[in-house]
C-alpha positions as CSV (number, residue, x, y, z in Angstrom):
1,X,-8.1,-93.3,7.0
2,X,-9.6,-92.2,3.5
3,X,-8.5,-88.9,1.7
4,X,-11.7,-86.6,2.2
5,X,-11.9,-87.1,-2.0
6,X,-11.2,-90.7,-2.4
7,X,-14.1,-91.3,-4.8
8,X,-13.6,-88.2,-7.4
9,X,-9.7,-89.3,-7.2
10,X,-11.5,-92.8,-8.5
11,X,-13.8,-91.2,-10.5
12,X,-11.7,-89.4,-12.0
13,X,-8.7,-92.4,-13.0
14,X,-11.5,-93.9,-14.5
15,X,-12.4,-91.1,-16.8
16,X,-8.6,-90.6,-18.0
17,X,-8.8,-94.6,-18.5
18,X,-11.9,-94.3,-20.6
19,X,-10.4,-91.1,-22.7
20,X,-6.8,-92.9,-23.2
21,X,-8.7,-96.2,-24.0
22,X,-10.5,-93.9,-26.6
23,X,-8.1,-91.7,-28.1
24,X,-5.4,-93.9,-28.8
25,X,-3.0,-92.2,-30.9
26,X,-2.9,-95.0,-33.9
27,X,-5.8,-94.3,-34.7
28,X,-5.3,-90.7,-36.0
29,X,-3.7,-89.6,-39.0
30,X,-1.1,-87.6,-37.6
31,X,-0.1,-89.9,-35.1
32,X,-1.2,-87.6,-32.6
33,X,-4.2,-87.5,-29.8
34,X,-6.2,-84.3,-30.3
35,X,-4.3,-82.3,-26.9
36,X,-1.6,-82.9,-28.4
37,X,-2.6,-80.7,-31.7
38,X,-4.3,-78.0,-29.4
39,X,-0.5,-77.8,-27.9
40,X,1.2,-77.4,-31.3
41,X,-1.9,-74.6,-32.3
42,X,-0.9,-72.9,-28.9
43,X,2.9,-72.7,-29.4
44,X,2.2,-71.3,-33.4
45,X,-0.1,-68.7,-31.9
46,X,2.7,-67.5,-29.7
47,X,5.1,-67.7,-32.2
48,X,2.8,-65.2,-34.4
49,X,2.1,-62.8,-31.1
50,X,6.2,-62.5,-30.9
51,X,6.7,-61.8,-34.8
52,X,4.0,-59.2,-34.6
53,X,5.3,-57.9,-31.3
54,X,9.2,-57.5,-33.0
55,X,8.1,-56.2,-36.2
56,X,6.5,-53.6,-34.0
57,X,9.6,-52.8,-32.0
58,X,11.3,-52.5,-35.3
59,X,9.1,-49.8,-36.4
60,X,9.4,-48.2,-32.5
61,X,13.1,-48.5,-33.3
62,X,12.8,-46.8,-37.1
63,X,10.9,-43.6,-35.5
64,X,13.2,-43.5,-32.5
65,X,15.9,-43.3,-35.1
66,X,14.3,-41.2,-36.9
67,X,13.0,-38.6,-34.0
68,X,16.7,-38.8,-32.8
69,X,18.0,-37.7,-36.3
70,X,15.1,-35.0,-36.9
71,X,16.4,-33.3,-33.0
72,X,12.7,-34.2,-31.8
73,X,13.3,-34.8,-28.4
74,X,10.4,-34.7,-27.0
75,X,9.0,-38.2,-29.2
76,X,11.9,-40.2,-27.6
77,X,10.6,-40.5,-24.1
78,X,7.4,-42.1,-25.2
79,X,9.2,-44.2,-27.9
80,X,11.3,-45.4,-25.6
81,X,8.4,-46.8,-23.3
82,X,6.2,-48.2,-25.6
83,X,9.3,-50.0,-26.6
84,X,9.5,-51.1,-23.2
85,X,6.1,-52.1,-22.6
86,X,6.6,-54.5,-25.9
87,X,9.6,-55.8,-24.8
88,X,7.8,-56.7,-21.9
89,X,4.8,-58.3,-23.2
90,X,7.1,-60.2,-25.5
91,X,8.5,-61.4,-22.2
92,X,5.8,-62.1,-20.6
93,X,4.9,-64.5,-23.6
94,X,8.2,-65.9,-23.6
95,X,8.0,-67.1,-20.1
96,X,4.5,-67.4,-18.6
97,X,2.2,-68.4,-21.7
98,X,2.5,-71.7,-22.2
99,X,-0.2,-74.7,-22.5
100,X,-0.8,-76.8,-19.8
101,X,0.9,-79.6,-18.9
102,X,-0.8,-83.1,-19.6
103,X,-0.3,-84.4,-16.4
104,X,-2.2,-81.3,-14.5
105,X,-6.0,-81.3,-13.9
106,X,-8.2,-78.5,-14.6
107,X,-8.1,-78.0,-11.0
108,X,-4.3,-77.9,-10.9
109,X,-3.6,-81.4,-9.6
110,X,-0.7,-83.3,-10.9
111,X,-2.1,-86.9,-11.9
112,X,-0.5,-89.3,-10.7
113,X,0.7,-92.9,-12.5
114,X,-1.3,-95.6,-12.2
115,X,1.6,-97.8,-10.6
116,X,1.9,-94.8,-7.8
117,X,-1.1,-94.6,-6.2
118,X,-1.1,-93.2,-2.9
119,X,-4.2,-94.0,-0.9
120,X,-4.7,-94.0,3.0
């Protein structure tokens, strides 16, 4: 018995075969296929959101400082939470944005080698 998608799971081997046959990574400067510099512009566009998000903790941390010092107490409870809320964005960075893998689809199927094909 056939998978119910047995010709877009062909279909779609031979596409990758096509766009490995075409983007063979000798044949760029860098040594690199294209994805692979769309990774590299992904990780230095989270490393930019995480400088931004600390140098604005550091300025939450100044005023807290500052507001603490000054005996205004009624600033700290809302620098404390937006401190919060970028410590938690920062996380969130951290942990859940990250590129895709190579080996997922656009659908979110892991491809599978060539040599391990699994066909009913």
């Amino acid at each position: 018995m056939k998978q119910f998608n047995y010709l877009a799971d062909e279909h779609a081997r031979e596409k990758a075969r096509e766009s490995q046959e075409r983007f063979q990574a000798q044949y760029f400067p860098s040594g690199r296929r294209p994805g692979e510099r769309g990774r590299a512009a992904i990780w230095q566009a989270r490393l930019v959101l995480l400088v931004m998000i600390n140098i604005a903790q550091l300025w939450i941390l100044s005023a807290t400082v500052e507001a603490a010092l000054a005996e205004h107490y009624k600033h700290l409870i809302p620098l404390v939470i937006a401190s919060a809320v970028c410590w938690l964005i920062a996380l969130s960075i951290v942990l859940w944005w990250k590129p895709a893998s190579s080996r997922r689809t656009s659908t979110g199927y892991v491809k599978e080698n060539e040599s391990t094909d699994h066909r009913l």
